[in-house]
NULUMZA-419786 format. One record per residue: x, y, z of N, C-alpha, C in turn. Coordinates in steps of 0.2 Angstrom, whole numbers, plus 5000, padded with zeros to 4 digits. Layout:
BEGIN
XYZXYZXYZ/...
//
This chain:
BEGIN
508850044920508150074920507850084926/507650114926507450174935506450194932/506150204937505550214937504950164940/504350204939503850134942503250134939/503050084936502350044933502150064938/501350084937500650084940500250054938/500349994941500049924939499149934942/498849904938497949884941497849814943/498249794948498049724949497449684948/497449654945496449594943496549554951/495849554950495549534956495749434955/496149394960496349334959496949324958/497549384958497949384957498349394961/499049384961499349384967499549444966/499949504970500549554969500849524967/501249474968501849444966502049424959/501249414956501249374949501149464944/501049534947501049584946501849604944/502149584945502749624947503249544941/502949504941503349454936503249484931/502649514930502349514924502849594919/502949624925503149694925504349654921/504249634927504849594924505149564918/504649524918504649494910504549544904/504349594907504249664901504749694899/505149704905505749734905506649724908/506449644911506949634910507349674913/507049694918507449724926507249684932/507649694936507449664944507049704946/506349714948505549734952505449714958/505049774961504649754966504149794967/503749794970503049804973502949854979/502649914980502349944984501849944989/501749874994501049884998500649804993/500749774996500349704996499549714992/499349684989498649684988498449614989/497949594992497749524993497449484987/497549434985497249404978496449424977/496249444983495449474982495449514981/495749574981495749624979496249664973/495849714969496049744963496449824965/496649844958496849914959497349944960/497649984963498550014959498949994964/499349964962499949914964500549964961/500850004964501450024961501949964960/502349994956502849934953503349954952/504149964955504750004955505149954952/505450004948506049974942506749974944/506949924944507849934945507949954953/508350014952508750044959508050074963/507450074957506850124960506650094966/506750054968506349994974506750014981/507350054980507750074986507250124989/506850184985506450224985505950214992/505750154992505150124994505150135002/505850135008505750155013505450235013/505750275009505450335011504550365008/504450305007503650305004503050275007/503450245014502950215017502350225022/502350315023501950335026501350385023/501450375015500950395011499950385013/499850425010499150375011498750345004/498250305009497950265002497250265004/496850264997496150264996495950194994/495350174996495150114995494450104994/493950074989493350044989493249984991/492850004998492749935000491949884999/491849835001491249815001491349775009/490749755012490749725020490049695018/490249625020489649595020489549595027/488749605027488649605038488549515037/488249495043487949455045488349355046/489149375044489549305043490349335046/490449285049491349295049491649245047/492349255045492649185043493549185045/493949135046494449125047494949185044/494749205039495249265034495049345034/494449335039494049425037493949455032/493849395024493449385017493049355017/492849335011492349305009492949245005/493449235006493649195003493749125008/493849145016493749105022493449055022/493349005027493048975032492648995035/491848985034491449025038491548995044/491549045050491549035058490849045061/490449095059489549105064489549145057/488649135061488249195056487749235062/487549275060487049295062486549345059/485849325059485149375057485249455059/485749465061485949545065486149575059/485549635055486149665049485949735050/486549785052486049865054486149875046/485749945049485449975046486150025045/485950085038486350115037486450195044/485850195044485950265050486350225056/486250155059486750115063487450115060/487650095056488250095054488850165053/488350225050488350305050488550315058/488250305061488450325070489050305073/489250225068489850195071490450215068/490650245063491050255058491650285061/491250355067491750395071492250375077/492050305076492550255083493150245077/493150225071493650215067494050265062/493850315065494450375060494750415067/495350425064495950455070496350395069/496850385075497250355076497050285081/497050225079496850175081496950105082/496750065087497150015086496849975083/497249925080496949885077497349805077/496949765076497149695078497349645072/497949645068497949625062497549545060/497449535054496949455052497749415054/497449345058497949315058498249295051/497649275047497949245040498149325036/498749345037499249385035499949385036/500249435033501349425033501449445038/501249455045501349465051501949405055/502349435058502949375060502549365065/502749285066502549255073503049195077/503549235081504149185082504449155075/504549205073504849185065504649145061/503749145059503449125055503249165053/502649175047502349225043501349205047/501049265048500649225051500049165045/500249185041499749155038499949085035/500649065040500849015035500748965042/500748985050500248965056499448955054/499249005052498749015050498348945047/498748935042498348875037498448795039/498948795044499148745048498548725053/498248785057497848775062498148795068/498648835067498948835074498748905077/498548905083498248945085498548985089/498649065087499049105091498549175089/498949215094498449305092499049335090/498949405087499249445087499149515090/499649535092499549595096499449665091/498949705095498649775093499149795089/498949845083499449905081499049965080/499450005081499150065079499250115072/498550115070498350145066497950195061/498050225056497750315055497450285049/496750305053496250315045496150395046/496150405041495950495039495250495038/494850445033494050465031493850375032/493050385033492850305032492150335031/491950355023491250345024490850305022/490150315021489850265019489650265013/489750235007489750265002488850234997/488650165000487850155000487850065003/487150055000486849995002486849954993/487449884996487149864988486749804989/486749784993485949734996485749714999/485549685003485149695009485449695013/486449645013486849645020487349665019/487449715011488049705010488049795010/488749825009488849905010489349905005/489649985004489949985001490250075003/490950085005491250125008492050145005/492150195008492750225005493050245012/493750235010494050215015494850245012/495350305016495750345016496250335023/496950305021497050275025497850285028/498250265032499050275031499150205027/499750185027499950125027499950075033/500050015034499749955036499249955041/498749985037497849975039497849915036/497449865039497149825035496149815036/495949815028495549845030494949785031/495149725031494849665031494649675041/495249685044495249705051494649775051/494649785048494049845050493349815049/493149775043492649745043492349725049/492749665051492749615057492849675065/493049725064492649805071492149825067/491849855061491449875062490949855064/490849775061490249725061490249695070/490649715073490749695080490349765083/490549825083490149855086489649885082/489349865078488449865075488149815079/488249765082488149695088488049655080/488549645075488349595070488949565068/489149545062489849495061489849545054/490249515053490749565045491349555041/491349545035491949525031491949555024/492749585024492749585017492549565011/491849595008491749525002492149554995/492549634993492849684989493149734990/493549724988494349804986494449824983/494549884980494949904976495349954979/496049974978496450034979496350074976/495950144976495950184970496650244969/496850234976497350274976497950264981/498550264981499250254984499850304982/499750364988500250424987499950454980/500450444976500150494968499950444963/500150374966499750324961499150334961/498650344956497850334954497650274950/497150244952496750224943496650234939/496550284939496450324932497250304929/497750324928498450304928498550254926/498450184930498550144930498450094922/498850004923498849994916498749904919/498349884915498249824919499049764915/499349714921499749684918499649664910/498949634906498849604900498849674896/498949724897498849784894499849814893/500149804899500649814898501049744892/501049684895501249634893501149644883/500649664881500249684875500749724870/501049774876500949834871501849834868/501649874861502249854857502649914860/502649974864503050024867503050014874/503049964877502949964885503350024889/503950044887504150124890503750184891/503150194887502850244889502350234894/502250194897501950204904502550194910/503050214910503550214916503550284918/503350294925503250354927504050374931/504450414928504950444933504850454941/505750404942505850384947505450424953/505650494953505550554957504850574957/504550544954503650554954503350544961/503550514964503150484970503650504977/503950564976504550594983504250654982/504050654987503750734990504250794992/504950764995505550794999505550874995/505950914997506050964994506550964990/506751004986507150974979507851004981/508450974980509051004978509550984976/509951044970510251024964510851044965/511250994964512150994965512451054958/512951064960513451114953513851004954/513951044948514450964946514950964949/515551004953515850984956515550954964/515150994965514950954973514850894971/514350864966514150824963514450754963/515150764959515850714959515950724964/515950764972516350734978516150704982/515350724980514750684984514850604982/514950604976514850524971515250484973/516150544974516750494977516750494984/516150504989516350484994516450524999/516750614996516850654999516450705003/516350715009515750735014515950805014/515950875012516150925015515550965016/515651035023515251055024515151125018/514251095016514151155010513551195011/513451205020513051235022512151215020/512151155019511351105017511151115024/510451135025509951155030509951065031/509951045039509851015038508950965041/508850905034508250865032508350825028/507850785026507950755019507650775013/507850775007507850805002507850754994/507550764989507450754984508250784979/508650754978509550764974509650774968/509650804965509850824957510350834957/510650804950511350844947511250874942/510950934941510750974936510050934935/509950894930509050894929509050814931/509650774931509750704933509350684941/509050654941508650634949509150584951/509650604957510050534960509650524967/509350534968508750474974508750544980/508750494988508450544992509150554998/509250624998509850625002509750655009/510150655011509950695018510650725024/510350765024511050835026510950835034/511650815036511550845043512350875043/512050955048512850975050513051025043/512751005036513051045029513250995027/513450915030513350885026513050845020/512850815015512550775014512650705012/512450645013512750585012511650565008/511950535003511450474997511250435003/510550425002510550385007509950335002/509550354996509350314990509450334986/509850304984510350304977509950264972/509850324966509350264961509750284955/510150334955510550344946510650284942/
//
């Protein structure tokens, strides 16, 4: 079984207990697209079987996000679920915040939360993190595409939208944006509304999959979420490709989405008129 749930993570949930639940339904080996934080809701893709090989050539998709920022506190985790560290009376105003938004879109660096799976001398940082042990982490760079403001929902809290590559994390943009308004800032809400071609709207919450007496009709084919260009084997290339055999059959060479007639065999890639499977999902 090949394919991928577009799971609606609930808010208090891990990814992890998303993808059991995906399991338990079908009774294939799962995995996950893109962490969600237990504070956070919203589309968690969920790859079936060989589907999870797919996953390297998906990771430079982008994603949309609902966020909320509370001004005026910071805390050990860059939530609201933290330890608070300071507060401060400092909370801008929306035209202050509008002004700042243009420092965080393009390509940027940014300083991940230490309470996250970041490696640290071959630990997870988050696993330093709860221990007390105090280390930093070094900048990474990363591509926000849009960061707007999307309103005020009370007097220090905001609410914005946020379009993103992969490994933004958007708890880190809180704790900058609230740094250069001269005020503090955390995550207090998430939601993904969007990841590549997964949406929301799409999406099926774990008690809603686990429920249903068809769960097959929400498995999205494998090839839904590969953009490559498409190419389709005659059945002899097909069988030489399968058994191993590499002849030149004048394939332009890149990477490509592989068909054997209508069957989707994963993502190949031709160099020379070769081609060699390089994710194999049949």
């Amino acid at each position: 079984m090949t394919g991928f749930i577009n799971i609606d993570k609930a808010a208090g949930k891990s990814s992890a207990s998303s993808v059991a639940a995906v399991k338990r339904t079908f009774k294939v080996p799962c995995g996950h697209m893109g962490t969600l934080d237990p504070l956070a809701t919203g589309v968690l893709p969920v790859g079936l079987g060989k589907t999870t090989r797919l996953f390297p050539y998906l990771l430079d998709k982008t994603k949309t996000y609902r966020a909320r920022f509370l001004f005026g506190v910071s805390t050990d985790t860059l939530d609201i679920t933290g330890r608070t560290e300071e507060r401060t009376k400092v909370i801008p105003t929306e035209s202050e915040i509008i002004a700042n938004l243009g420092k965080f879109t393009g390509k940027i660096d940014q300083i991940p939360p230490n309470f996250s799976a970041k490696c640290v001398d071959g630990k997870r940082g988050y696993q330093l993190a709860r221990r007390g042990v105090a280390f930093s982490l070094p900048p990474k760079t990363v591509e926000i595409t849009a960061f707007s403001l999307v309103g005020q929902i009370s007097e220090n809290e905001y609410e914005f939208e946020i379009t993103c590559k992969g490994g933004t994390y958007i708890r880190s943009l809180a704790r900058d944006l609230g740094a250069a308004t001269g005020s503090l800032a955390v995550m207090s809400a998430l939601t993904r509304t969007e990841s590549g071609k997964f949406t929301i709207e799409s999406a099926v919450t774990a008690e809603e999959l686990s429920a249903a007496k068809d769960p097959e009709k929400y498995i999205i084919p494998a090839d839904f979420a590969v953009d490559y260009e498409k190419l389709t084997l005659d059945g002899i290339k097909a069988k030489k490709i399968l058994d191993g055999v590499y002849e030149d059959y004048g394939f332009k060479d890149g990477v490509y989405r592989v068909y054997n007639g209508e069957e989707f065999w994963g993502i190949g890639e031709a160099k020379e008129g070769r081609l060699k499977i390089k994710a194999y999902v049949r």
